[in-house]
C-alpha positions as CSV (number, residue, x, y, z in Angstrom):
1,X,0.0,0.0,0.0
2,X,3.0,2.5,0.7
3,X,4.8,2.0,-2.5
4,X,1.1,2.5,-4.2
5,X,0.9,5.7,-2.7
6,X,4.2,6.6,-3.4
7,X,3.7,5.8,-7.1
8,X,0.6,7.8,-7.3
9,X,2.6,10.8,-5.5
10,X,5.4,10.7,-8.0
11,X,2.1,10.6,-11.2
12,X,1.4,14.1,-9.1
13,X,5.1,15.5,-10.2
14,X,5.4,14.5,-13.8
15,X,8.0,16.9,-15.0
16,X,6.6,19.1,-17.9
17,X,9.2,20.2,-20.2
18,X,11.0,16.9,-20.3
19,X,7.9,15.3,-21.4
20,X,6.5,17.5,-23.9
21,X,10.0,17.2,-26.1
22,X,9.7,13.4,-25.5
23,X,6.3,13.6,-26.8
24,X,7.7,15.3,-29.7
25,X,9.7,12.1,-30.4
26,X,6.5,10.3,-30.7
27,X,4.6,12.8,-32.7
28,X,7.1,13.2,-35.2
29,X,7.5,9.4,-35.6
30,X,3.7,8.9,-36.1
31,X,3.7,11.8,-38.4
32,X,6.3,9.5,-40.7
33,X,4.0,6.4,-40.3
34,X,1.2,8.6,-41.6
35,X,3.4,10.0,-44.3
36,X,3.7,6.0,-45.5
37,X,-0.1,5.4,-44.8
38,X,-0.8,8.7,-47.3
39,X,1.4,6.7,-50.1
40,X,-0.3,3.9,-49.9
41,X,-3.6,5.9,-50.3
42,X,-3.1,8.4,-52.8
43,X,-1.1,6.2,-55.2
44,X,-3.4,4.3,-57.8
45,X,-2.7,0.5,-58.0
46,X,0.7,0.2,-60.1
47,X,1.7,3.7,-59.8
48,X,5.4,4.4,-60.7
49,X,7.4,5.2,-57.0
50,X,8.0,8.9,-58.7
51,X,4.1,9.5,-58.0
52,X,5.0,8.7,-54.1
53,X,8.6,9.4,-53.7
54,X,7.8,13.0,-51.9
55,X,5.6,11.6,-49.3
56,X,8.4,9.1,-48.7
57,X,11.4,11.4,-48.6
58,X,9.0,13.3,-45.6
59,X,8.3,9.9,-44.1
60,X,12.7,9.6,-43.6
61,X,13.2,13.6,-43.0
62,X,10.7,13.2,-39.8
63,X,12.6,10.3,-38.4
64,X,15.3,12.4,-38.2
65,X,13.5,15.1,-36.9
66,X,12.2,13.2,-34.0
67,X,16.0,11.9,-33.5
68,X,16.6,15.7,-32.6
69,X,13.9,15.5,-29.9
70,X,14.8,12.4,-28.7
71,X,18.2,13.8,-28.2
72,X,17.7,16.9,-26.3
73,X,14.8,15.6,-24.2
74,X,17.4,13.6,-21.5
75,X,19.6,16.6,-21.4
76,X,16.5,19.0,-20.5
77,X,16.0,16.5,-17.9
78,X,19.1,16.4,-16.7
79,X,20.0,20.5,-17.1
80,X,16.6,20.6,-14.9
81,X,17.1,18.0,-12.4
82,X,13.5,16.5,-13.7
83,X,15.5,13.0,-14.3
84,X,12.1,10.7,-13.5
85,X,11.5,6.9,-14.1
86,X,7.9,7.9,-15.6
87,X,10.3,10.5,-18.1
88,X,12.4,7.0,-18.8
89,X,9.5,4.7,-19.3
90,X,7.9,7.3,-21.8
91,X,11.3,7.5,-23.5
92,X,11.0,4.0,-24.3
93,X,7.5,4.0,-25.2
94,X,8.3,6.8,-27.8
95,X,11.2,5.3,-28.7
96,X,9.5,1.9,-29.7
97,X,7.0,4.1,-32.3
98,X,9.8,5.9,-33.6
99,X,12.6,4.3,-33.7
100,X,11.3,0.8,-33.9
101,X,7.7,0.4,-35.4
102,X,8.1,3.5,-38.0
103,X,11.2,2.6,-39.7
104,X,10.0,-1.2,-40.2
105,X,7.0,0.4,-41.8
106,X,8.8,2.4,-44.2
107,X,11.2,-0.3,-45.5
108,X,8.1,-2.9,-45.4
109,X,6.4,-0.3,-47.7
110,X,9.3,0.4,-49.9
111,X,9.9,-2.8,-50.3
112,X,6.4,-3.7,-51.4
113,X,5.7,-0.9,-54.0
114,X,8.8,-2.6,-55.6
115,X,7.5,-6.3,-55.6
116,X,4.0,-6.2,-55.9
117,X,3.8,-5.1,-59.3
118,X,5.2,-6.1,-63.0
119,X,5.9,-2.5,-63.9
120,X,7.7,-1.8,-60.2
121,X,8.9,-4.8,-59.6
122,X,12.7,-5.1,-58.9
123,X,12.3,-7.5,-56.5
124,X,10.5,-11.3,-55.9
125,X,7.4,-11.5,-54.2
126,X,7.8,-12.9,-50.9
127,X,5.2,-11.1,-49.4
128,X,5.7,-13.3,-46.3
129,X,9.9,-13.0,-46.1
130,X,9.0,-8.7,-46.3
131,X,6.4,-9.5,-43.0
132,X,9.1,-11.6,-41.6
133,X,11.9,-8.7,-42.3
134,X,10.3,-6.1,-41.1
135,X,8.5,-7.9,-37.9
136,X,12.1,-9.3,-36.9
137,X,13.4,-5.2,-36.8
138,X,10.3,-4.6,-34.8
139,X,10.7,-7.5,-32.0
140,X,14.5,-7.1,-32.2
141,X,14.0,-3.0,-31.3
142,X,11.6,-3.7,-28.7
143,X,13.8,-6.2,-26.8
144,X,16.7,-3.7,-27.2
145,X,14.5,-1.1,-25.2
146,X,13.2,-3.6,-22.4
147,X,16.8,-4.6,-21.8
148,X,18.7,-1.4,-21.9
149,X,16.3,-0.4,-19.3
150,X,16.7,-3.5,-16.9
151,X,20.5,-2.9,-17.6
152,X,20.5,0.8,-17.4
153,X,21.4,1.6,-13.7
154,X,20.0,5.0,-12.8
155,X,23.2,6.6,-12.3
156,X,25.6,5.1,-14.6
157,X,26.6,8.3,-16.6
158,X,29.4,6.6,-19.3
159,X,28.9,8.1,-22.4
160,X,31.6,6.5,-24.2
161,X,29.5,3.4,-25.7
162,X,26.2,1.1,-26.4
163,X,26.2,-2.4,-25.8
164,X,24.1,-3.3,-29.2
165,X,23.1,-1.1,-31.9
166,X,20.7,2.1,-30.3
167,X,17.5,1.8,-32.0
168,X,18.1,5.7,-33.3
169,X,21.0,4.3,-35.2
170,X,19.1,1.6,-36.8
171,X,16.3,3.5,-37.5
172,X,19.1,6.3,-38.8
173,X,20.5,3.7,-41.2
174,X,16.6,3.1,-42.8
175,X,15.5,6.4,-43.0
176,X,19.1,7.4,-44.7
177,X,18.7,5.0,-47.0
178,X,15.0,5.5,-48.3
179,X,15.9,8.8,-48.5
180,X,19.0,8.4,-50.6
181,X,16.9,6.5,-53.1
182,X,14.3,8.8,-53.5
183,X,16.8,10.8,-55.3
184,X,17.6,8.0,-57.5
185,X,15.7,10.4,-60.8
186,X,16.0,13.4,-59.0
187,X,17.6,16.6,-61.7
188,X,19.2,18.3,-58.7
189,X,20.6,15.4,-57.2
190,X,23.8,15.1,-59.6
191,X,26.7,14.5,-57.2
192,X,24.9,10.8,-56.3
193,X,23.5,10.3,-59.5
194,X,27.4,10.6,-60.7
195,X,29.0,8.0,-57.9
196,X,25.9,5.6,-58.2
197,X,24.3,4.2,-61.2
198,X,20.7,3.5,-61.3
199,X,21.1,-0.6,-60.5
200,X,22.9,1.0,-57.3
201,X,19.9,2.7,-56.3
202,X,17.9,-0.1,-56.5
203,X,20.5,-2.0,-55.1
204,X,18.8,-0.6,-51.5
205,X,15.6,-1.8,-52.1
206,X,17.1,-5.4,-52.8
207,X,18.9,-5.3,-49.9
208,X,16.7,-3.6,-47.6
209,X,14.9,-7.3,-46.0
210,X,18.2,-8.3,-45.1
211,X,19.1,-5.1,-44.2
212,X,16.1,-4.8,-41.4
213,X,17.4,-8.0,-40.0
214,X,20.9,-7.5,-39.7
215,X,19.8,-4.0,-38.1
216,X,17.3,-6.2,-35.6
217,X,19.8,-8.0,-34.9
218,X,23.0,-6.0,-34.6
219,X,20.3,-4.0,-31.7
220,X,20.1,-7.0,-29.6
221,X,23.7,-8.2,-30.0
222,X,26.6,-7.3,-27.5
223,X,28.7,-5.3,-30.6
224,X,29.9,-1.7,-29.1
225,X,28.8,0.8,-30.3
226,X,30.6,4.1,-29.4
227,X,28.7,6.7,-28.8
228,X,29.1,9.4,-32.2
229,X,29.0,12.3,-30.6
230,X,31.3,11.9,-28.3
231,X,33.7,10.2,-29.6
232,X,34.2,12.8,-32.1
233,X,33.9,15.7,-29.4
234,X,35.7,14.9,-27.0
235,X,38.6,12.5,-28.9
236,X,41.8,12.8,-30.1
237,X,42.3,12.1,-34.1
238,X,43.9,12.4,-37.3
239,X,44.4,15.2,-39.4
240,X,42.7,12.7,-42.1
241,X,40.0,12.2,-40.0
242,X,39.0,16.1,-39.6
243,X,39.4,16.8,-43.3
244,X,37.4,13.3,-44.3
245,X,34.7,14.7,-41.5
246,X,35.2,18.3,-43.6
247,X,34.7,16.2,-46.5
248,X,31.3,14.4,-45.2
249,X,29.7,18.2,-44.0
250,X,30.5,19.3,-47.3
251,X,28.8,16.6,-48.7
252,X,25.7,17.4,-46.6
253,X,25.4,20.5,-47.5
254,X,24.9,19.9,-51.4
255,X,23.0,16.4,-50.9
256,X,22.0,15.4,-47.5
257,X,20.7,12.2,-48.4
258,X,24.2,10.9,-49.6
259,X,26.0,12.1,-47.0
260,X,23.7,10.7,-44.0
261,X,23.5,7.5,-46.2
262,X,27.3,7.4,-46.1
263,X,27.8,8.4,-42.5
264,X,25.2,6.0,-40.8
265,X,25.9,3.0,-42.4
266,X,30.0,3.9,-41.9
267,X,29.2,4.4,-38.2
268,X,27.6,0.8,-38.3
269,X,30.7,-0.9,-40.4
270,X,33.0,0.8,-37.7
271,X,31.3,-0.7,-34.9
272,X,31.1,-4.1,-36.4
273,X,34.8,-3.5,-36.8
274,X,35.5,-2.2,-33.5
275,X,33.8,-5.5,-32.0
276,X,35.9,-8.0,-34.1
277,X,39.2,-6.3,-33.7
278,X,38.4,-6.5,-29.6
279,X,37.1,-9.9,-30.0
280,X,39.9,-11.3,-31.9
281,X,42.4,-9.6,-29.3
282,X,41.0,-10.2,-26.1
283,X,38.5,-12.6,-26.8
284,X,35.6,-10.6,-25.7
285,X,33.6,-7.0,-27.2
286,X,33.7,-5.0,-24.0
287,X,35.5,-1.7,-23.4
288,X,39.0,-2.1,-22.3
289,X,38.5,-1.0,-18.7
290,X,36.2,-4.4,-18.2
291,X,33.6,-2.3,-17.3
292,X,29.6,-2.9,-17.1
293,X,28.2,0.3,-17.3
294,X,29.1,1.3,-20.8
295,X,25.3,1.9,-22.3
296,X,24.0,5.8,-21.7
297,X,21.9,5.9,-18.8
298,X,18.0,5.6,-18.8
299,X,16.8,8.9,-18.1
300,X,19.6,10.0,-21.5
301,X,17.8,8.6,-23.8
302,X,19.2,7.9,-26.2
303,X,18.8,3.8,-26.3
């Protein structure tokens, strides 16, 4: 009866601003499932993806969009002192629709317009290997949540990696890539259009089943994943490594897609790489120091 009453004490005190940019997460991730759900309806039976390809381009750019709330919602928390399990568990919550159920949607959807049709098809139909794809993201990103918060002490505050792929990154790595192929017969996009040729482009949409089950998987594995951000901050590097990163903002800022598409999927190759190298010279994937804490904490949010 006391804890019941505590519970229903701390429901009283649900911090405000913490919780309204978490709920922004959510909005803007259901705003990109709608996006989809507008394709679908608008587009005539056997419509060319060109008839669609704004809606989907919208569907990726809110993903990302969201990733900024989810971002900054842990560190108004913190910058507060409104750190809250009910600010965690709705983290999570928003997380799973952003990060886990909209990006599944997207590729399913992608995937489909290209394999249900004669005049789109690029790919066979397995219209039950696509469920399986994208339903093995989905389960994969919501054990990923449930065990980073069992894992997730409240006051672990390492920074320096993720044990596992975060969902954002996974999510990151779809949304990049629809994107990047929605400019496949865009005019303006010429620098991609000159280092990739059309079967590149639909190169993703082959590759995208398998590409939502590696990503499912990669979430609930033990790989490390550094944490971006701060590895780049707060590290030491190479003169090559600023002017490639020079390179990469450049990029952005003429075609966004390409340069996202290119930095996600080089931050996931560099983890994978990062956990063989460790495995192969010590045998196991964790940080050097042995320790346990080495995921962001729960009320971060960033998982």
């Amino acid at each position: 009866m006391f804890r019941r009453r505590r519970r229903l004490r701390d429901l009283k005190n649900v911090p405000v601003l913490p919780s309204l940019v978490t709920l922004g997460n959510v909005f803007f991730g259901f705003l990109a499932i709608a996006k989809v759900a507008d394709a679908l309806r608008q587009a005539d039976p056997g419509a060319p993806f060109s008839a669609v390809v704004t809606l989907f381009e919208t569907a990726a750019i809110l993903i990302f969009v969201a990733m900024v709330f989810d971002a900054l919602d842990g560190r108004i928390a913190r910058m507060t002192g409104q750190a809250t399990p009910f600010g965690a568990q709705l983290d999570s919550m928003a997380d799973m629709v952003t990060f886990g159920v909209a990006p599944a949607f997207l590729g399913k959807v992608l995937i489909d317009w290209h394999a249900q049709t004669d005049a789109n098809s690029i790919l066979p139909r397995h219209p039950k290997l696509y469920y399986g794809a994208a339903a093995i993201y989905v389960l994969c990103a919501a054990m990923r949540l449930a065990r980073f918060n069992v894992e997730t002490g409240p006051q672990e505050e390492d920074h320096r990696e993720f044990r596992g792929m975060p969902s954002p990154a996974a999510a990151a790595i779809v949304a990049s890539l629809v994107a990047l192929y929605c400019t496949k017969d865009d005019a303006a996009g010429f620098l991609g259009r000159a280092i990739l040729a059309p079967h590149h482009f639909d190169a993703i949409v082959v590759a995208m089943p398998l590409v939502l089950v590696v990503l499912g998987l990669l979430m609930v594995s033990r790989v490390p994943h550094p944490h971006a951000m701060h590895a780049i901050a707060r590290g030491r590097h190479s003169f090559p490594f600023l002017a490639a990163l020079v390179v990469l903002i450049g990029i952005a800022a003429i075609e966004w897609q390409l340069a996202l598409a290119t930095a996600t999927v080089g931050y996931s190759i560099w983890a994978i790489g990062l956990g063989m190298v460790r495995l192969l010279r010590r045998g196991r994937m964790d940080d050097d120091d042995g320790e346990d804490g080495i995921e962001m904490p729960a009320d971060a949010r960033n998982n």
